[in-house]
C-alpha positions in Angstrom: 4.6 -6.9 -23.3 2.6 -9.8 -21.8 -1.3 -9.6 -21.6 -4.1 -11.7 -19.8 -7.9 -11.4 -19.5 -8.4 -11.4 -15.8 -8.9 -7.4 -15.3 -7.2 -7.4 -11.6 -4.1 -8.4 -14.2 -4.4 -5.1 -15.4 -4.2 -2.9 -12.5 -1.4 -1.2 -10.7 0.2 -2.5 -7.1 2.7 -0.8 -5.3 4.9 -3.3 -4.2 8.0 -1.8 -3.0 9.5 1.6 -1.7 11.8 3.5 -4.5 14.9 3.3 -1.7 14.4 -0.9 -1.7 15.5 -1.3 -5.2 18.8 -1.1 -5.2 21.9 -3.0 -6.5 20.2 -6.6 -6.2 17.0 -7.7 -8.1 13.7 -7.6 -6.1 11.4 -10.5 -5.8 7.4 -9.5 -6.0 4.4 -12.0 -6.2 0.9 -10.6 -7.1 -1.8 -13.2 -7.2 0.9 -16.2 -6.4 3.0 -15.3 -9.6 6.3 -14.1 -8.8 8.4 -11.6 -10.3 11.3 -9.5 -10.5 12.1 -6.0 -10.8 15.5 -4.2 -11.2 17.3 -0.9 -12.2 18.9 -1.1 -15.9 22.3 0.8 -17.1 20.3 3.3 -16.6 18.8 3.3 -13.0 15.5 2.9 -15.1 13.0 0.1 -13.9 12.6 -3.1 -15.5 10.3 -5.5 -14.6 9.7 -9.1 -16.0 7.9 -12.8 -14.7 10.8 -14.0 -12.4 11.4 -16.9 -14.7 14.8 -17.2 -16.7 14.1 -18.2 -20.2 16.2 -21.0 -20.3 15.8 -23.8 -17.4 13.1 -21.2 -15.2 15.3 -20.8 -12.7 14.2 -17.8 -10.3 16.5 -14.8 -11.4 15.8 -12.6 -8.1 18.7 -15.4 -6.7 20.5 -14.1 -9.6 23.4 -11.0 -9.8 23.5 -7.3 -11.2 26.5 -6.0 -12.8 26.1 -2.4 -14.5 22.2 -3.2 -14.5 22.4 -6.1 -15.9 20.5 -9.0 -14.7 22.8 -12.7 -14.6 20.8 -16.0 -13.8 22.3 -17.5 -11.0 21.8 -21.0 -12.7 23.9 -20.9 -16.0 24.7 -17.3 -16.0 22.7 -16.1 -18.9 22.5 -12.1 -18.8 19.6 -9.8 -19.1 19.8 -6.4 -20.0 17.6 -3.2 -20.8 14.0 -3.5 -21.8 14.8 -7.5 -21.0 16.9 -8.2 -23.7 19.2 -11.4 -23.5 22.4 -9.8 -24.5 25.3 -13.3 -22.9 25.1 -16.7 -23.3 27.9 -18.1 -21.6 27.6 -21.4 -22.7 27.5 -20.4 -26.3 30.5 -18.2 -26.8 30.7 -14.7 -27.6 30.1 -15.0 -30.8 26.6 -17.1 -31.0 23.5 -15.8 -32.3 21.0 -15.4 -29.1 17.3 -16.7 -30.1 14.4 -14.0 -29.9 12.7 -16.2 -27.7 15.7 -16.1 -25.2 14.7 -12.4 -24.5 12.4 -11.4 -21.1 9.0 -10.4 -21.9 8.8 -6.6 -20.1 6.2 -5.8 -18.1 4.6 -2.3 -16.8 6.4 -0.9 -14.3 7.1 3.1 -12.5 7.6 5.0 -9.6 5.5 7.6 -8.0 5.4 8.9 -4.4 8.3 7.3 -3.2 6.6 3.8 -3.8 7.0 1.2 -7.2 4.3 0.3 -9.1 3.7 -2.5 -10.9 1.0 -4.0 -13.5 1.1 -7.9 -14.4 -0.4 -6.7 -18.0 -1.3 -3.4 -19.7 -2.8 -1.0 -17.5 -6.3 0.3 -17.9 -6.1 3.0 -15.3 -3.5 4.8 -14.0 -1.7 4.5 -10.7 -4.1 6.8 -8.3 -3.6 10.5 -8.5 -2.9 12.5 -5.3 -2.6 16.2 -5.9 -1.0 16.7 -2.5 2.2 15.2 -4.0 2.4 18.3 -6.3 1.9 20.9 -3.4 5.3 22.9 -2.0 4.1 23.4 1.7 3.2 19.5 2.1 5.8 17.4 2.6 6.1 13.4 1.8 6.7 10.8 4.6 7.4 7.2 3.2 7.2 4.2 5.2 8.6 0.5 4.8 6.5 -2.1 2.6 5.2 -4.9 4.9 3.4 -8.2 4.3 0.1 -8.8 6.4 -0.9 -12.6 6.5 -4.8 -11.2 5.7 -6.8 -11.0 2.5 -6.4 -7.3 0.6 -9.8 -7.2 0.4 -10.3 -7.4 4.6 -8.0 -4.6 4.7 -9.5 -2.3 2.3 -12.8 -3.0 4.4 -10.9 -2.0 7.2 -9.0 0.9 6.0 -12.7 2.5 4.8 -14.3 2.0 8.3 -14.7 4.7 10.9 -16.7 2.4 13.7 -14.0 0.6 15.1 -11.9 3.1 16.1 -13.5 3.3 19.7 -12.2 -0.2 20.3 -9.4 -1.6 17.7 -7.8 2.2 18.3 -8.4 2.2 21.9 -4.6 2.1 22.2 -3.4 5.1 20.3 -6.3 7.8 19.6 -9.9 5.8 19.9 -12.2 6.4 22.4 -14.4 4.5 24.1 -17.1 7.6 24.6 -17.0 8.0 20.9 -19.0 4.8 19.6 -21.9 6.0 17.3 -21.2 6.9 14.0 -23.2 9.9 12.5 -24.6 9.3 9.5 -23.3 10.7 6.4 -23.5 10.7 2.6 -20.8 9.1 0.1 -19.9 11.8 -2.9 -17.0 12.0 -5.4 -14.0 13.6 -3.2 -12.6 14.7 -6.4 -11.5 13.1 -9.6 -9.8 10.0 -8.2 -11.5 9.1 -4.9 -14.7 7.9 -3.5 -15.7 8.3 -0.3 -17.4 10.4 2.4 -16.3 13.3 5.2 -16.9 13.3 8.7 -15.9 14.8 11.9 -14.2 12.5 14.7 -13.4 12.9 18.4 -10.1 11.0 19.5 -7.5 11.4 22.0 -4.7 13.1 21.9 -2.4 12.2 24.4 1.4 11.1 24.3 2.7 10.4 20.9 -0.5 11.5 19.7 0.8 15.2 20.0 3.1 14.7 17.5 0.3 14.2 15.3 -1.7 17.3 15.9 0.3 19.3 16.7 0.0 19.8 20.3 -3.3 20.9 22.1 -5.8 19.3 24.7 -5.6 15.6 25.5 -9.0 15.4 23.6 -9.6 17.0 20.3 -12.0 17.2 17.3 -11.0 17.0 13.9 -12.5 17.0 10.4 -11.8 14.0 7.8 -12.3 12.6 4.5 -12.0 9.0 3.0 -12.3 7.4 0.1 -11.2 4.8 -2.1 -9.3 4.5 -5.6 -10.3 0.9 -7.3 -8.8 -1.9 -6.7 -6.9 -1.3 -3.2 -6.0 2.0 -2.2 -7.4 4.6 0.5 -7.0 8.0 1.1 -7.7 9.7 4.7 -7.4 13.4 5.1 -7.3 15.0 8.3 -7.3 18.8 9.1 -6.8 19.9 12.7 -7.8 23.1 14.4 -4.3 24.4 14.3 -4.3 24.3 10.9 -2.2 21.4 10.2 -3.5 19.1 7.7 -2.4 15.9 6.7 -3.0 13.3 4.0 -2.7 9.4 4.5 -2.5 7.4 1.4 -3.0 3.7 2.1 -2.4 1.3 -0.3 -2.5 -2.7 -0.2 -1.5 -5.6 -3.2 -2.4 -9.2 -3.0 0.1 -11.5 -3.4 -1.9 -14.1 -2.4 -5.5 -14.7 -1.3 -4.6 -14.5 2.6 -1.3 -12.4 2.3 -0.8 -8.6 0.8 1.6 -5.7 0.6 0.7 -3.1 2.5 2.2 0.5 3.0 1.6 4.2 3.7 2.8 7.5 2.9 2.0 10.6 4.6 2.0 14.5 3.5 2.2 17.1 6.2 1.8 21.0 5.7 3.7 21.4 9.3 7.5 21.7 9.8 8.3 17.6 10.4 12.4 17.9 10.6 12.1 17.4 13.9 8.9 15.4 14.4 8.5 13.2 11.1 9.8 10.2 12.8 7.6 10.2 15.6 4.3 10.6 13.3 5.4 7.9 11.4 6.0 5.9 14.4 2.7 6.7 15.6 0.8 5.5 12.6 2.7 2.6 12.3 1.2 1.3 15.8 -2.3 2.0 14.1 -1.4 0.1 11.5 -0.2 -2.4 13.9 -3.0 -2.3 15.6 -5.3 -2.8 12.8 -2.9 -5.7 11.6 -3.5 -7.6 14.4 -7.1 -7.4 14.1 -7.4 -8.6 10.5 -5.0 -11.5 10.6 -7.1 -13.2 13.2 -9.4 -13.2 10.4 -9.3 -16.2 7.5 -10.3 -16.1 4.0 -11.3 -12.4 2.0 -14.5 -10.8 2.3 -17.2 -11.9 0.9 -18.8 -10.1 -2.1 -21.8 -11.6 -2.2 -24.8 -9.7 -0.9 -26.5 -10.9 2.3 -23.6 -12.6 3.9 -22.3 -9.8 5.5 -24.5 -8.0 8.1 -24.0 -4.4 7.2 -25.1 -0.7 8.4 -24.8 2.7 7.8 -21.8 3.2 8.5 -20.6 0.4 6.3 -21.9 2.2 3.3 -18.2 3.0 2.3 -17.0 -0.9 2.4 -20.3 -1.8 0.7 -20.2 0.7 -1.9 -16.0 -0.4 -2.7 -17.1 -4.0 -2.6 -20.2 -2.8 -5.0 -17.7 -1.5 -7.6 -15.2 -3.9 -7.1 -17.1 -6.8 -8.1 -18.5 -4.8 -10.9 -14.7 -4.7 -11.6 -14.5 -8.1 -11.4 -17.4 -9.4 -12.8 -18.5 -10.8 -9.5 -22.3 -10.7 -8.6 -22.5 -8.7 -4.9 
């Protein structure tokens, strides 16, 4: 294993969906180092700097033959847990240097989505307990790459004020502007955050979401965040559907991040998944093209943002985030 003192080294970042790792090796960059993951004999993960040992070429250009990983500049072969195990050049029957082998890094899979850590990790990936409930069931969408800070879009992702406006196209409404004022607590033992009640439209593909019912509807909510970059929404409607949104975003560099999310639904979706994931994707678009008119990350620092009370979930993230960091806010 490789280490490093920089504690966002030590985190986890989903940074691809289970389904996208298949018989090629994946690229991934977190904090403008670059990486690669693959599936060994196997079908287990690996995960290593994407850096061959011998002349650094990049060996996510490179080959998989029964899970093992050939650079595609002189062929050199890399098998489980990283090992060097061909030398082309060398002959069968040369001794292959210690040094020649990958150094491993951290790397799993959980709800549908792979995780990865650049060193060891000091927390684990963020628990959802929905995952382990029978009468939910998981919806798993593509990974994208915004061209915006991580940190914008956590902001973003913890902010109930702009629906009336950046939402105005799928379920915000104009009528709906103040924010009531509420009170952040401990959701339970992962997330931070606070509830609330909303009134949105529900019109069009908005129906799939809830369900059915009047064209405007209430709802009851919760969000909260898991340090460094991950946010969970639930929503429960009148009809007794209740759904969980699990947001999660990496950086892979300081204007462009991973994001995804994955829903869970205690209503049949055989017939209806697609167009709820459909729907929240044009959120998310929505959103998207909010935050990548926006340059640089969010400040930390206290007094150069003007915030209110209903920015006391973004402040209180960038509070413990820089505490994370060891950056004054």
């Amino acid at each position: 294993m490789t280490a490093s003192d920089h504690p966002l080294d030590h985190c986890w970042y989903a940074v691809a969906t289970a389904v996208a790792i298949t018989d090629q090796p994946y690229p991934v960059e977190i904090c403008d180092v670059s990486y690669v993951i693959w599936r060994g004999s196997d079908g287990a993960l690996i995960a290593a700097r994407d850096r061959c040992t011998h002349r650094e070429a990049k060996l996510s250009l490179g080959t998989i033959t029964h899970g093992c990983l050939r650079c595609p500049y002189h062929g050199w072969v890399f098998g489980d847990d990283g090992r060097c195990v061909a030398v082309p050049s060398s002959g069968d029957s040369a001794t292959i240097a210690p040094t020649a082998h990958l150094d491993t890094l951290q790397v799993a899979e959980q709800y549908g989505l792979i995780w990865f850590s650049p060193g060891e990790p000091t927390q684990p990936i963020p628990s959802l307990d929905v995952e382990s409930d029978s009468t939910f069931t998981r919806l798993n969408t593509n990974m994208e790459i915004w061209d915006c800070s991580v940190t914008r879009m956590i902001d973003n992702m913890l902010d109930v004020a702009h629906f009336p406006y950046t939402h105005a196209g799928t379920f915000g409404r104009e009528q709906e502007q103040a924010v009531p004022n509420f009170s952040l607590e401990q959701l339970d033992d992962t997330f931070f955050g606070y509830k609330y009640s909303v009134v949105v439209n529900n019109e069009g593909e908005a129906k799939a979401m809830s369900g059915g019912g009047d064209d405007v509807i209430g709802l009851d909510m919760s969000t909260g965040f898991a340090l460094p970059y991950s946010v969970r929404s639930t929503m429960s409607y009148d009809n007794g559907i209740e759904q969980t949104l699990f947001m999660t975003a990496s950086p892979m560099s300081a204007e462009r991040s991973y994001f995804t999310f994955v829903l869970w639904r205690n209503d049949d979706v055989s017939t209806t998944g697609q167009q709820i994931v459909d729907f929240e994707r044009e959120v998310a678009r929505e959103d998207r093209e909010m935050l990548e008119q926006l340059s640089g990350e969010l400040s930390l620092k206290r007094g150069t943002l003007v915030d209110v009370q209903s920015d006391k979930a973004s402040l209180e993230w960038r509070r413990r985030y820089s505490a994370m960091v060891d950056t004054a806010i």
